[in-house]
Structure formats: C-alpha cells, structure tokens
C-alpha positions as CSV (number, residue, x, y, z in Angstrom):
1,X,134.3,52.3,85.7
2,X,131.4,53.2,87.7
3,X,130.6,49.1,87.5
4,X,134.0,47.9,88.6
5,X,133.6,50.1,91.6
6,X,131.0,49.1,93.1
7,X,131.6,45.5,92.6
8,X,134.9,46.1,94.4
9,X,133.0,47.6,97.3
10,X,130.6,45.5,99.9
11,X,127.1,47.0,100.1
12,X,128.4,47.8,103.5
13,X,130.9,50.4,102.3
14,X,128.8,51.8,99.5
15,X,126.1,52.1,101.7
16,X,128.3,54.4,104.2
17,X,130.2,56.0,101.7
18,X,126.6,57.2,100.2
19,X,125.0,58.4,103.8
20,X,128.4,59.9,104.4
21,X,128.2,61.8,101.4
22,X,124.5,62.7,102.4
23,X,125.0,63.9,105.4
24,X,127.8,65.8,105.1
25,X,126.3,67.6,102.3
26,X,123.4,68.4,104.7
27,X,125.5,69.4,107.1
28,X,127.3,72.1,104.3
29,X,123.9,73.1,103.2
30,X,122.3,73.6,106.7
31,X,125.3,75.8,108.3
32,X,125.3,77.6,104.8
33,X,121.5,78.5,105.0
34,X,121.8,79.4,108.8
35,X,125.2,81.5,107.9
36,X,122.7,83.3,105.6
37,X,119.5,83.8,108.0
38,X,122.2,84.8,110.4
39,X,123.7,87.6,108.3
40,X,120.1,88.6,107.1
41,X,119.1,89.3,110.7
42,X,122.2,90.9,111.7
43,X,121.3,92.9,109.1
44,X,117.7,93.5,109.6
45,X,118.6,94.5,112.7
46,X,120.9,96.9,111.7
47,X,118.6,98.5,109.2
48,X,115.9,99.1,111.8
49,X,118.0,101.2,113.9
50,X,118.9,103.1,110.9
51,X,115.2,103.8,109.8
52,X,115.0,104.8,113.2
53,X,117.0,107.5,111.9
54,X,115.8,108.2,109.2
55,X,112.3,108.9,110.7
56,X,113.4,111.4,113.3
57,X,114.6,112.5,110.0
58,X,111.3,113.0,108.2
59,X,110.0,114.0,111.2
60,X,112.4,117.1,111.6
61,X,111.9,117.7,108.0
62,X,107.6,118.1,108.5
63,X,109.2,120.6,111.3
64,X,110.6,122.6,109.0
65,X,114.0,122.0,110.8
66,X,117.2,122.5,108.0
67,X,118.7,118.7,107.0
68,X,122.0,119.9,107.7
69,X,121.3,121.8,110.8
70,X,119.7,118.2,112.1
71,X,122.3,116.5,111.0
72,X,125.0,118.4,112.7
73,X,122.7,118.1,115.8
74,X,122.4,114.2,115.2
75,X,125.6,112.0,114.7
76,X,123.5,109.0,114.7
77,X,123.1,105.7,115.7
78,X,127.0,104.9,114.1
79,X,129.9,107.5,113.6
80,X,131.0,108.5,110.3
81,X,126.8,108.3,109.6
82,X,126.1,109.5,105.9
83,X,123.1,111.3,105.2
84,X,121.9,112.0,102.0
85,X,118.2,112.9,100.8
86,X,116.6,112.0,97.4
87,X,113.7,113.5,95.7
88,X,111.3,111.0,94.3
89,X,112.7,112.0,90.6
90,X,116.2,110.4,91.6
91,X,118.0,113.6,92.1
92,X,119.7,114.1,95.4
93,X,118.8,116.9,97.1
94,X,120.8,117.2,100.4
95,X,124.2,115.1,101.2
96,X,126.7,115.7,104.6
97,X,129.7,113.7,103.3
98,X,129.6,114.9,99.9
99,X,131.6,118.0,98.6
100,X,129.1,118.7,95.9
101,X,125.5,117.1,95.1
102,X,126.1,114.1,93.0
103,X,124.8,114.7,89.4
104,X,123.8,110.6,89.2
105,X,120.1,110.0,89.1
106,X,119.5,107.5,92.3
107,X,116.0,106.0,91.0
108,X,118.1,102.5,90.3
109,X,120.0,102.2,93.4
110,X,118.5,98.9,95.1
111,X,117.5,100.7,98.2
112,X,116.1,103.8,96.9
113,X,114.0,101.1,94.5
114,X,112.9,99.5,97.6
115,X,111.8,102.4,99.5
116,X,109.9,103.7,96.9
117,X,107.5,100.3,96.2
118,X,107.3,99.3,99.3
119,X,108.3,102.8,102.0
120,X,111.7,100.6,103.1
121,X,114.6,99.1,102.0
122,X,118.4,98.5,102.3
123,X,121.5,97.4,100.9
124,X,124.3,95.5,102.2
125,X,126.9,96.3,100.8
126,X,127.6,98.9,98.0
127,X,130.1,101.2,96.3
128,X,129.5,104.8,96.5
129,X,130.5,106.5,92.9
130,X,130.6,109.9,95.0
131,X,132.7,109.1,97.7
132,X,134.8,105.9,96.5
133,X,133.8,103.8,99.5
134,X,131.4,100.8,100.3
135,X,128.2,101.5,102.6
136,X,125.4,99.8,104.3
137,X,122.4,101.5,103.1
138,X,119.3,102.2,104.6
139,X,116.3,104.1,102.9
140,X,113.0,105.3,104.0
141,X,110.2,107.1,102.1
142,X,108.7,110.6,102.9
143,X,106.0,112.2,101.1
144,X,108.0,114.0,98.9
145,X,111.3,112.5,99.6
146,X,113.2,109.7,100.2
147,X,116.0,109.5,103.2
148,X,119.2,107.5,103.2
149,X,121.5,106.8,105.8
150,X,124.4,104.8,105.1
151,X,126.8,103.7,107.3
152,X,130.6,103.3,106.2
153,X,131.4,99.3,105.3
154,X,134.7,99.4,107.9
155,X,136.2,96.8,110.4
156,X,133.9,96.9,112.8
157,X,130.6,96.7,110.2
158,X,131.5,93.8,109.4
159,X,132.3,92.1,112.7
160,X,128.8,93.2,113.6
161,X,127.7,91.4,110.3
162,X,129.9,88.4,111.0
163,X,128.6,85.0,112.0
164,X,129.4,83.3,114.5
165,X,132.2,81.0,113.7
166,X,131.5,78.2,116.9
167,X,128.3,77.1,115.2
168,X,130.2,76.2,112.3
169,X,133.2,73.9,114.5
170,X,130.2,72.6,116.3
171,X,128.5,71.2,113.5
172,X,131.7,70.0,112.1
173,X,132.2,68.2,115.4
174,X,128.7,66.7,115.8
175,X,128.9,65.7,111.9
176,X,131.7,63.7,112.6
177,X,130.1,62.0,115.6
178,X,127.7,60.7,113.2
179,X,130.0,59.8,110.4
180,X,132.0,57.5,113.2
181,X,128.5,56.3,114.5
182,X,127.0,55.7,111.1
183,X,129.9,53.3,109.8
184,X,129.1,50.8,112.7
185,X,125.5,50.9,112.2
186,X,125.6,50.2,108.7
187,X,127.9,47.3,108.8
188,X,125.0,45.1,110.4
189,X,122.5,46.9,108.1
190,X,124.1,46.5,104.7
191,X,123.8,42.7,105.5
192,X,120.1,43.2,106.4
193,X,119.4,45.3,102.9
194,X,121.0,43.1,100.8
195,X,118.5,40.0,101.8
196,X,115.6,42.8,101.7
197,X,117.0,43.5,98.2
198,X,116.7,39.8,97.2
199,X,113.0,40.1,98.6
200,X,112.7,43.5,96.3
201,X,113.7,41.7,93.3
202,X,111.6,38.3,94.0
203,X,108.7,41.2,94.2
204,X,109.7,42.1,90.8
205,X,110.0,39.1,89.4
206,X,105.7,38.4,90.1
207,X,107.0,35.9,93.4
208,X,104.7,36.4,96.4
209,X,106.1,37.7,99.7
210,X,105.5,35.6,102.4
211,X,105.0,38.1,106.0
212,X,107.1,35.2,108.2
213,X,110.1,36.8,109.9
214,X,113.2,35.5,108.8
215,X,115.8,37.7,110.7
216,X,116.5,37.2,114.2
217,X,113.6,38.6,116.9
218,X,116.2,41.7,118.0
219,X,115.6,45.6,117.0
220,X,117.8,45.6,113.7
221,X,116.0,42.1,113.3
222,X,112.7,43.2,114.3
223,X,113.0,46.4,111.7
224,X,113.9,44.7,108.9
225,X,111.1,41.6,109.4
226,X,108.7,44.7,109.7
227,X,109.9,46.4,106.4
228,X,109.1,42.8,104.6
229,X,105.7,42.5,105.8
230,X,104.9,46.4,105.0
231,X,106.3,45.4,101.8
232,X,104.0,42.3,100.8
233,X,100.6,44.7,102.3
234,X,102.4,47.2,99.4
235,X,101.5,44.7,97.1
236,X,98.2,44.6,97.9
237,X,97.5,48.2,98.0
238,X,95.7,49.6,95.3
239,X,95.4,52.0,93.1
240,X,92.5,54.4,94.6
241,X,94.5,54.1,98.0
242,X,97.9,55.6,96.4
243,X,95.5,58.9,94.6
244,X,93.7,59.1,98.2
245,X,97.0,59.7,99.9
246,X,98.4,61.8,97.3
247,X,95.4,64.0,97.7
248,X,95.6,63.9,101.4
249,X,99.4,64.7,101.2
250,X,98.3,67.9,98.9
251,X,96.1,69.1,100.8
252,X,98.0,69.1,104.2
253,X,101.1,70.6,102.3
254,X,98.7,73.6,100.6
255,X,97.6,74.3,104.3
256,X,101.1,74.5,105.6
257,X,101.6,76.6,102.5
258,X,98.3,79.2,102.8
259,X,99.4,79.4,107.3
260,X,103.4,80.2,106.2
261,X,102.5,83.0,103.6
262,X,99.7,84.3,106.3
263,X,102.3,84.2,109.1
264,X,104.8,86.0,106.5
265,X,101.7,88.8,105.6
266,X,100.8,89.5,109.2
267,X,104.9,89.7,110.5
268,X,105.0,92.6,107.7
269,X,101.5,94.1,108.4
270,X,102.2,94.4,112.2
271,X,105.8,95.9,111.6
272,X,105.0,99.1,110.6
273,X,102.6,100.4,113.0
274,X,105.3,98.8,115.6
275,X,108.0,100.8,114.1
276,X,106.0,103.8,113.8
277,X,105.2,103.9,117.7
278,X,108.4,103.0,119.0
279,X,110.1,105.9,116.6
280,X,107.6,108.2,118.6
281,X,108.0,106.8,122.3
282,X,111.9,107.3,122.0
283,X,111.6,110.9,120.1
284,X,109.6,112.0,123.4
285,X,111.7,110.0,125.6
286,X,114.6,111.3,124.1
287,X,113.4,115.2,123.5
288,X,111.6,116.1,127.1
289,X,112.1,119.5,126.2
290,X,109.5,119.1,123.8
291,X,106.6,121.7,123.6
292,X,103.3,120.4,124.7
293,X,101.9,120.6,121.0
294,X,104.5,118.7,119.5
295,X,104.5,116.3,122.5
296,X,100.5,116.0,121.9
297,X,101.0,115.6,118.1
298,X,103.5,112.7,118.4
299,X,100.8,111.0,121.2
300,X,98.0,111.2,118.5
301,X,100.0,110.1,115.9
302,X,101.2,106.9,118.3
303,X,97.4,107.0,119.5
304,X,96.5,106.6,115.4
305,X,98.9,104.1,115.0
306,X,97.7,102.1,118.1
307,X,94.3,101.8,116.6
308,X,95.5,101.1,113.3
309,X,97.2,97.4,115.0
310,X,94.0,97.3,117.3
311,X,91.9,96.8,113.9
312,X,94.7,93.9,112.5
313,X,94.9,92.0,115.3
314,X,90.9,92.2,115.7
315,X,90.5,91.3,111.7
316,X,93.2,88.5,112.1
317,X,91.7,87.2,114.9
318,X,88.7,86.6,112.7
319,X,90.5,84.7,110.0
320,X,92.1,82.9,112.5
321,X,88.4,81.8,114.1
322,X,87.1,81.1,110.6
323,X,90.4,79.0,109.2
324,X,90.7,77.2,112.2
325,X,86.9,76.2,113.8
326,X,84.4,77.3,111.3
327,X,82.7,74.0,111.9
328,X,82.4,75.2,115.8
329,X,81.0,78.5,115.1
330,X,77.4,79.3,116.6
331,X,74.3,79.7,114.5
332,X,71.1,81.1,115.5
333,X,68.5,82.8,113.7
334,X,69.3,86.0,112.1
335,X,67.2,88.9,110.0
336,X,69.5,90.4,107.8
337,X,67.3,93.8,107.6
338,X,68.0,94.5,111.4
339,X,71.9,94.1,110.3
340,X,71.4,96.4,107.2
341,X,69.4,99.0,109.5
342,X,72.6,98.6,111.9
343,X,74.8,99.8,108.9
344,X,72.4,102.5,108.4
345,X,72.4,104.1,112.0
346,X,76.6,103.5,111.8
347,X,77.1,105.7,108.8
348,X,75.1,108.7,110.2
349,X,77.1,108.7,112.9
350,X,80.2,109.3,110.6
351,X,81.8,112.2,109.3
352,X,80.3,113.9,106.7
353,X,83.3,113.0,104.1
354,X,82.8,109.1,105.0
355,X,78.9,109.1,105.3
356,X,77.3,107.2,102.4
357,X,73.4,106.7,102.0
358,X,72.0,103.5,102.6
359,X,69.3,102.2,100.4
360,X,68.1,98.8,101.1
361,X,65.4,97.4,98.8
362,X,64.2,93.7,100.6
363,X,60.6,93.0,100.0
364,X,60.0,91.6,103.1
365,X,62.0,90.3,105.9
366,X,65.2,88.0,105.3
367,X,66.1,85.6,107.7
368,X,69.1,82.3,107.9
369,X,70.0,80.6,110.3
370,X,73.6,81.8,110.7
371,X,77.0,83.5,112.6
372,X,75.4,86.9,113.8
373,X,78.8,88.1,114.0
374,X,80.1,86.8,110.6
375,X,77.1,88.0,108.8
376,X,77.5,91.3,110.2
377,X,81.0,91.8,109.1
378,X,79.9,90.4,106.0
379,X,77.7,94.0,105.7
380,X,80.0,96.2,107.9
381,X,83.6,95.6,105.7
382,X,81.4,96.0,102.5
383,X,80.1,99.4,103.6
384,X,83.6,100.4,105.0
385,X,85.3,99.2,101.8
386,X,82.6,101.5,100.0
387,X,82.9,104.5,102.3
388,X,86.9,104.6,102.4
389,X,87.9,103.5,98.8
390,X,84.4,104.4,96.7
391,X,84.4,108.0,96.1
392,X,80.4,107.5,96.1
393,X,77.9,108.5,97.9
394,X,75.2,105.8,98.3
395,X,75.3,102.3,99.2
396,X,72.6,99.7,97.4
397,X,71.4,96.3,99.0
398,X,68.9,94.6,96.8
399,X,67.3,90.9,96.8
400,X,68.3,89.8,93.8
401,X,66.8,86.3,93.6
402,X,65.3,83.6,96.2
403,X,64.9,79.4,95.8
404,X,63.9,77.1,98.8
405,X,67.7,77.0,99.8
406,X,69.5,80.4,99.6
407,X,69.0,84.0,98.8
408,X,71.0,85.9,96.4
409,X,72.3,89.5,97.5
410,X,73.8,92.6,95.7
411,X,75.5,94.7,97.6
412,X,76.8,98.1,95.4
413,X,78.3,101.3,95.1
414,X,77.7,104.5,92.9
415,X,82.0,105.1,93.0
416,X,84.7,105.1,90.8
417,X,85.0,101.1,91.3
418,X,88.3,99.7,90.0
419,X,90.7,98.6,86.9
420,X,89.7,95.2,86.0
421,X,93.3,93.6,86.4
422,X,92.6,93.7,89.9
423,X,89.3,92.2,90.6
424,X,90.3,88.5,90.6
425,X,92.7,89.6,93.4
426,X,90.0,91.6,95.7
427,X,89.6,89.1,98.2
428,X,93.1,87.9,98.4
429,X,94.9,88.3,102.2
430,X,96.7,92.1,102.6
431,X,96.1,92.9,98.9
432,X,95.3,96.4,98.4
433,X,94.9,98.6,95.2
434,X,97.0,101.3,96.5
435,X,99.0,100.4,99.2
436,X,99.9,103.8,100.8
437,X,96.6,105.4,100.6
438,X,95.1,101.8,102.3
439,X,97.3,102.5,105.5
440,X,96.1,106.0,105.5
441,X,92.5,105.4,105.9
442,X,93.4,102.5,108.2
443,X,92.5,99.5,106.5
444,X,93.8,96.3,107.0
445,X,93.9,94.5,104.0
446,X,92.0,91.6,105.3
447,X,88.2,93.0,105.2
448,X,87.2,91.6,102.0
449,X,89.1,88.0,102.7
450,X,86.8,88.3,105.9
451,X,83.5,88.7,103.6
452,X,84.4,85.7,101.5
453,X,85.0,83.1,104.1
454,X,82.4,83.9,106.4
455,X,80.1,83.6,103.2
456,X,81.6,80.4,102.6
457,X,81.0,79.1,106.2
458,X,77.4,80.5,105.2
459,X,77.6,77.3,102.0
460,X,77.3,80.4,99.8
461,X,79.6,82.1,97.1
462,X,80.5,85.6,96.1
463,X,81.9,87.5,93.1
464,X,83.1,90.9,92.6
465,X,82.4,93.3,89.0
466,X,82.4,96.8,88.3
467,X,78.6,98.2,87.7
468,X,77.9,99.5,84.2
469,X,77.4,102.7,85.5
470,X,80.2,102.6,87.9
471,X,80.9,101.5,91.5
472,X,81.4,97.8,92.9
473,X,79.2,95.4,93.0
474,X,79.1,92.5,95.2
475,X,77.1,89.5,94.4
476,X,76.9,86.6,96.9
477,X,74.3,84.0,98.0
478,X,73.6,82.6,101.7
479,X,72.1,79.3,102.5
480,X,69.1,79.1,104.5
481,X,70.6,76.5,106.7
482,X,74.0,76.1,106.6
C-alpha cells in the first residue's frame, strides 16, 4: 500500500508532506521541552524561597527558639504554609497542620530522600496521607533534622506553576508560516532532487560524475550544480579522510561534553554558598532588633561563606586558564625545594589541629623549567588535601627516581588514606569522599583536578594509592623541559 502511495504522489508532494511532518513534530517537541524547562524553573524558583524558610528555620532551632512558637511568629513566604520537621530516622517530630504526629516513617518521601543525599530537595506535587491534600514540598537538612515546608497545591499554586500559553499560539502561528512557505519552495526543489537522484543512482551504478553545471546559473540552480560537484569530490575522498573527521567530530563533541558537565558542577558548587549569604543578609535585614552577638555571628558566618566562593571562583579560574591556554602559559626556571620550603613555612603558621610536619628528602637541588604558579599549587593542594582530610601528622616528599628527561616524585601522608572504590575517582571535577564534611573544612572539590592538569601541562603523569602503612601517596613525574 505504502508503494501505491507514493507512486500516486509527485516527489514534490512527498517531499512537503515529509518536511511538514518534520517540522511540525519539532515544533511539538520544542514547545513540549520549553513547557517543561518552564515549569522546572517556576518551580525552582519557588523552592528557593521556601528553603529560604526553612533556614530561618534551622537557624531558630540552633537558637533554641520552640518550632511552634517560630511558626506561629512566621506565616511564611505563602499562607496556609505547612511546617513539619523530621528526624534523620524518618520519624516526624514537629507538625503545625497536623492534629497528631503522623506515625508514617518519611525516609522514602522524594524530598526528604533528596535532602538527605544531597542537603536539598523538593517535590512538585504530592498527596499528603495525613492531611488528605496535595502539596508542593520543600526540604532542607539540619544537623540532626530535616525541615519541610510545603505549601497547599490550590488555584493559585498552580497559576504560578502555569506556563505561559502565548508561547504556545506563537509557535503554532510561526509553524504555520513555514508550512505555507515550505510548500512553494519545494515545488521547484522536488524537480531539482529528482535529477540529483538520477545523478545518485548513476553514482551507484560505478558511472563517473561529471562537475559541469547542468541547471540554470540562479540560486536554486546554483545550489543544486554545487551539491553535484561536492558529490563527484565525495567520490574521491577516501578512506583515512572519513576516520580523520570522525575523530575530529569526537573530539569537539567530548569538549562540548567535559565544558557542559563543568558549567553544570560549578552552577551547583556556587549555589550554596549564594544561598547561605543571602539567607543571612535578609535575617539581619529583616530582624534589626537583633543583639550585637547574634548580628556578629550571622556576619562571620556570611564572612565564612564569602571565603568559601572566594576559593571556587579562584580554583575555577585555574581550570579555566589551564583548559583553555595551557599552551600560552609562562615557563621559567623553577627549584622545587624553594616551593617545598614554602609549604614548610605555610604549615607553621597554621593552627595546631591543621599543622602537619614536613619532611622533604631531595638529594640535591631540583630544578624544571616550568609554570611557577602551577607547580606550586601542584605542592600547596597536596599538603591542604593532607592537612584537611588526612588525620596525619607528617607530610613526606621524596625523589623517587631521575632519567635525562623527568624526575619522579612522591608526595605522602602518615593518615587514614581512603576506601579503594574511590581512588580512580580522586581527581575527578567537585568529587569529594564526604560531601558534607568537604564544605566544612572549605574545600572546593577541584584541588586535586588542579594537581593533575597542571602536571600534565608539565608532559608528566600522576597516580594516586593508599601506602602500606597508611596515608596517600601521590606519585607523579615532571619533565625537564616541557
């Protein structure tokens, strides 16, 4: 049947019947994926306001103020707000709209889930078994605790989730613009394609392509006489030129790839030191009657969190400078014992819970001509790694071997070191063993990324193990001349 149709129908009308087709359904699938990203950020939105919320919660909790007395005090970013707080064993603990405390364990709930792997999360929409109604929920974790506010799924919740309808009679409207456009344009091209099909199948058949335009010198014309002589150099082309482009194409699409998933890393990285400064700025904005200590704590605690995105954007700034104009970067001659004795003086200036001992054991003095800047971050994030995550107390830099090209360096720990199923994943972009206690010390999740490719940029190469009698050690080589 599929035959007799088309031989009832020019290559004219197939032809616009099929780019019809297409482009409607990219027009269905386009407004359906922006309906979606719309709705997302509506709701995104929404949910920061609420863990707005549910901060100036936690907050009042570390106070010691009563969660009832603070919700009576706060209605809220939205009326009818529901609070209810969960202990990290599922069991809620607190709840304002409830007559009794529900006896259902909460650990499955998609936003209490969330909250607890990754300290925020949130559902759309949900049915409460408690009260019998549908919520938007919003969770945020505490130390001990995690707190939910969830705002009523009415009317006007979901206008404010609602997208906007004149984008979709737009689209309709410009779709069929193109649909009357594209029937005229493809009555002169269907008779265009099918000549360029009896080229295609003389091709085929072994016939060689003669390049001589045969359609009339206009643009259609001038197209289509193009398209036959790119299609007799196609016969020509061989072989190693198709792999070459197919490795070219790979490559470009794996760097589009490794910039998207770093963009996506470093949006999430920066949002919660941005969320944690702006919760503070509006509690003392919105609380001047706030005694000096508490206004000082909250300052310190913004202060903290200031530095905290001082050190991404510097350590981001690096990757950027290495990813995007390593071959640019500056070398000069550099000793690597005058950047090990800078190591040194650094960690007795530190506290006495973050001080490691140095021991350096070069026979002589090292020196490459190199970054001075990379090669001393290569030392400095291996001694902070050691001195925040280690649980040691000395550091170990040996020579480990020399040849006329590079020296090999092991750089080591006396700590705890780590479980094996994470070591392939040590230098990876933002990955940290322990997630919470990471952002605690202040680390960035990028130091260790930052070692690797400013040893690469050195020609050399580094691995990670744990020590037989414990710790980290770090093995890497550095070019002379690189």
């Amino acid at each position: 049947m599929a035959t007799a149709l088309r031989s009832k129908l020019s290559y004219h009308r197939r032809l616009f019947l099929l780019l019809l087709a297409f482009s409607w359904t990219l027009v269905a699938c386009f407004v359906t994926f922006q309906y979606g990203r719309e709705k997302r950020f509506k709701a995104e939105r929404l949910d920061a306001r609420l863990q707005l919320f549910n901060l100036r919660m936690l907050d009042a909790l570390a106070d010691g103020i009563p969660p009832a007395e603070f919700a009576a005090a706060h209605s809220g970013p939205y009326p009818g707000l529901r609070i209810t707080l969960i202990g990290t064993d599922g069991r809620v603990t607190f709840d304002n709209s409830a007559d009794s405390l529900p006896a259902a364990n909460h650990l499955g709930r998609p936003e209490i889930a969330e909250a607890l792997a990754r300290g925020t999360g949130f559902t759309i929409r949900r049915h409460s078994e408690s009260t019998h109604r549908f919520y938007f929920y919003s969770a945020m974790r505490g130390d001990s605790l995690v707190v939910r506010s969830a705002v009523p799924y009415s009317l006007s919740l979901r206008e404010v989730l609602a997208a906007d309808r004149e984008f979709l009679w737009f689209m309709l409207g410009v779709t069929l613009l193109m649909s009357v456009a594209a029937y005229f344009a493809t009555r002169r091209l269907g008779h265009n394609i099918t000549r360029l099909n009896e080229f295609a199948e003389r091709a085929e058949r072994g016939e060689q392509i003669d390049e001589q335009p045969i359609f009339p010198h206009d643009e259609l014309g001038d197209i289509s006489n193009h398209i036959i002589r790119l299609y007799a150099r196609l016969q020509r082309t061989t072989a190693d030129r198709d792999r070459e482009h197919a490795l070219a194409l790979h490559e470009e699409q794996e760097k589009i790839r490794i910039k998207k998933q770093l963009t996506n890393n470093i949006s999430h990285e920066l949002k919660t030191p941005v969320t944690a400064i702006q919760g503070y700025l509006e509690t003392l904005l919105a609380n001047p009657e706030l005694p000096a200590a508490r206004r000082t704590a909250f300052l310190e605690k913004g202060c903290a969190q200031t530095e905290r995105l001082r050190s991404l954007l510097a350590d981001i700034s690096t990757v950027t400078r290495m990813d995007e104009a390593s071959q640019l970067i500056r070398k000069e001659h550099v000793v690597l014992n005058d950047l090990v004795d800078e190591i040194r003086a650094d960690m007795e200036l530190r506290p006495e819970g973050r001080r490691l001992r140095v021991n350096c054991d070069f026979p002589g003095p090292i020196a490459i001509e190199g970054s001075p800047s990379l090669l001393a971050s290569v030392f400095r994030n291996l001694a902070d790694n050691a001195a925040a995550y280690s649980g040691g107390r000395d550091i170990f830099i040996r020579l480990l071997g020399e040849t006329p090209e590079a020296y090999t360096l092991l750089f080591a720990d006396n700590g705890i070191g780590v479980d094996e199923e994470h070591l392939p994943h040590l230098f990876e972009r933002f990955y940290r063993i322990d997630k919470g206690r990471s952002r605690k010390l202040g680390g960035t999740g990028l130091g260790l990324s930052i070692v690797k490719n400013a040893v690469l940029i050195h020609g050399g190469t580094i691995s990670v193990r744990n020590g037989e009698r414990g710790g980290l050690e770090f093995v890497f080589t550095l070019r002379k001349h690189s």
